[in-house]
N, C-alpha and C positions, 0 to 999 in steps of 0.2 A: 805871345801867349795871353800876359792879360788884356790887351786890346780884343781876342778873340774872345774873351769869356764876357767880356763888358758889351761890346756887339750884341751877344748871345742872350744875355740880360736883358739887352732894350729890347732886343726882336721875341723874349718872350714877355714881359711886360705890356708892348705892343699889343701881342694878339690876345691879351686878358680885354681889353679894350673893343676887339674889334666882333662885329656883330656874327652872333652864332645863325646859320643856319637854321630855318626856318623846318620843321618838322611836323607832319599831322599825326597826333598818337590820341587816344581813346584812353582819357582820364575819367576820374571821380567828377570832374569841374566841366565835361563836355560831353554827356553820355547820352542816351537814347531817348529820354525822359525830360530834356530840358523846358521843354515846351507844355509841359505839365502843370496842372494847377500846385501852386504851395510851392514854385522854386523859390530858391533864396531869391534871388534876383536875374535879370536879366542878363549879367556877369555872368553870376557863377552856375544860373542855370538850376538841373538837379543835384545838390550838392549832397554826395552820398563821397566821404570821406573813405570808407570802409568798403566800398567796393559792390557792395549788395547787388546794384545790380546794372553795371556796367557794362554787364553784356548784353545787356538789353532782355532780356527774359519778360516779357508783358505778361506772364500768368506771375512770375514771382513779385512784381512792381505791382499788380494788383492787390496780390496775397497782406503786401507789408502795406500797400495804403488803405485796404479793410481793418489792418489791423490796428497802422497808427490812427483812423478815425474811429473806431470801436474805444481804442483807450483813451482817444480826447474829449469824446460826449462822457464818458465814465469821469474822468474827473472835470468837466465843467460842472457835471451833477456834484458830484463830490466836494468841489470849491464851494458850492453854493451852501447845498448843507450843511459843511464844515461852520462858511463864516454865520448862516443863522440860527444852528444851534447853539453857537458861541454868544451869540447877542440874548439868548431865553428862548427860544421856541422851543416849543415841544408837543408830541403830539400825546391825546390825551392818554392818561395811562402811565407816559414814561417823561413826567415833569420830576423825578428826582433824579434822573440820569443825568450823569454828568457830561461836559461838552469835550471832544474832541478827542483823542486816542484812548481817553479813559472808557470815555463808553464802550467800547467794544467788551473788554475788560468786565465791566458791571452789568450789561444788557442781558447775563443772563441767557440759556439756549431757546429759552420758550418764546424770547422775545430777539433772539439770530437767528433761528429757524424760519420765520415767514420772510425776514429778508432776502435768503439764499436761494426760499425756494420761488419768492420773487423773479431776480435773478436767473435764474435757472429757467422758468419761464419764458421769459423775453430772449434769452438765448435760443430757447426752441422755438417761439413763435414767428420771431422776425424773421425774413426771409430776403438773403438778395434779389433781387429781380436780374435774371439770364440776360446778357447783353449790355447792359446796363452799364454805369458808373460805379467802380467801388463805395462800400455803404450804403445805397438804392436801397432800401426796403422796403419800396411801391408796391411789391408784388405781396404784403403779406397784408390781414385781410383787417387790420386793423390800421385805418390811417394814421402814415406817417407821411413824410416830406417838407416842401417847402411851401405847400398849397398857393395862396394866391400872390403869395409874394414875386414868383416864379413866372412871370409872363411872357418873356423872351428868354431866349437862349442867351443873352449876357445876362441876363440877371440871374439864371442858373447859375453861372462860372462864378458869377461876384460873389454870392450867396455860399457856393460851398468853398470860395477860397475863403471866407470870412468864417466859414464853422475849422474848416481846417488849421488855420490860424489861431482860433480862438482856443479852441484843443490845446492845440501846442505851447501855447500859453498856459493853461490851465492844468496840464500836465505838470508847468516846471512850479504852478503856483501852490499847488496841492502837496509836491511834495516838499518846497521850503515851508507853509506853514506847518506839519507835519514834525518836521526837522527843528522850527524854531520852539515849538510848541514843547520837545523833548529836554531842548538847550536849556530855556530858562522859564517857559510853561509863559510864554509871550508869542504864541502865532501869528501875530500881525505885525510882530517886530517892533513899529514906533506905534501901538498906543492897543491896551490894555483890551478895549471890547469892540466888536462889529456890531453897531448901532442899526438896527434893522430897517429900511426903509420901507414907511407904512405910507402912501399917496392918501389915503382915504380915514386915516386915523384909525388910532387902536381899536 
C-alpha cells in the first residue's frame, strides 16, 4: 500500500513537470486590435486587461480610441499650462491668480465662463472626418492635422503613435502633478518651480 501511494506521488509530481497542451483561446493579450497603432508591444499586442474589446467590435475600439485621444491632447494642453503657469505666466488681466488647483477656485465665473464656453466650442466645431482614423478632424473647416510633417504614410503612423503616446503620458503626468501638488503643494515633486523655457529671451 505504501509503495502504491509513493508511485502515485512520483506519477503526479511527474505530470506537474510535463508540458501542458498547447491551446488557441481569445485573450486580453491576443485580440483583434494587435496590430493597431499604441500596442504595448509586439508581445503583448493590444493590451486591454479588462476585456473592452476583445471581441473585436471596431466601432467600439474606435469609440474608446477617440476618446482616449480626445483625453490625451486635453491634458498634454493641461501639463503645459499646468507647468507654465507654475513658473509666472499669465495672461493679462489674471497676473494675481494663483497657480495650479488654486486657480480654479479664485478664477472667479466671469473669468471660467469664456473658458467653458471655449471648450464647448471646439467640442462643436471639430469634426471627425467619415472613414477616416479615430481623432481626423480634417474635415472641420478650421485646420488641423499634422500638415507637412505628414508626407508618407509611415510618417502618418509615427506621427500619431507619437501623439498617442504622448497623451498617455500626459494623462498620468497631469494627474500626479495634480496629486502632488495637494500632498505637499510640491507638483514637480523634486524641485519647487517650472522654470519657463524662453529661446529668444524674456
Amino acid at each position: 500500500m505504501m509503495k502504491s501511494t509513493i508511485v502515485a506521488a512520483l506519477i503526479g509530481s511527474a505530470a506537474a513537470f510535463a508540458p501542458s497542451p498547447v491551446t488557441q483561446t481569445s485573450t486580453a493579450l491576443n485580440g483583434a486590435f494587435d496590430n493597431e497603432i499604441g500596442a504595448a508591444s509586439a508581445e503583448l499586442g493590444c493590451w486591454d486587461p479588462l476585456g473592452y474589446v476583445t471581441d473585436g467590435n471596431q466601432e467600439r475600439f474606435d469609440h474608446l480610441r477617440g476618446v482616449e485621444l480626445k483625453h490625451g491632447r486635453i491634458a498634454m494642453l493641461a501639463t503645459w499650462g499646468f507647468a507654465t503657469t507654475w513658473g509666472g505666466a499669465r495672461f493679462p488681466g489674471c497676473e494675481d491668480f494663483p497657480a495650479g488647483h488654486e486657480a480654479i477656485l479664485k478664477m472667479g465665473t466671469e473669468n471660467l465662463i469664456p473658458v467653458l464656453l471655449t471648450a464647448g466650442l471646439l467640442e462643436v466645431t471639430w469634426k471627425q472626418k467619415k472613414g477616416s482614423f479615430p481623432g481626423d478632424f480634417s474635415a472641420t473647416a478650421f485646420p488641423v492635422g499634422f500638415g507637412p510633417y505628414a508626407r508618407t504614410e509611415a510618417d502618418m503612423i509615427d506621427l500619431r503613435t507619437r501623439e498617442l503616446n504622448n497623451g498617455r503620458a500626459a494623462q498620468m503626468g497631469i494627474l500626479g502633478m495634480m496629486v502632488h501638488e495637494q500632498l505637499d503643494g510640491k507638483p514637480f515633486i523634486f524641485f519647487d518651480k517650472f522654470e519657463i523655457y524662453t529661446p529668444f529671451g524674456n
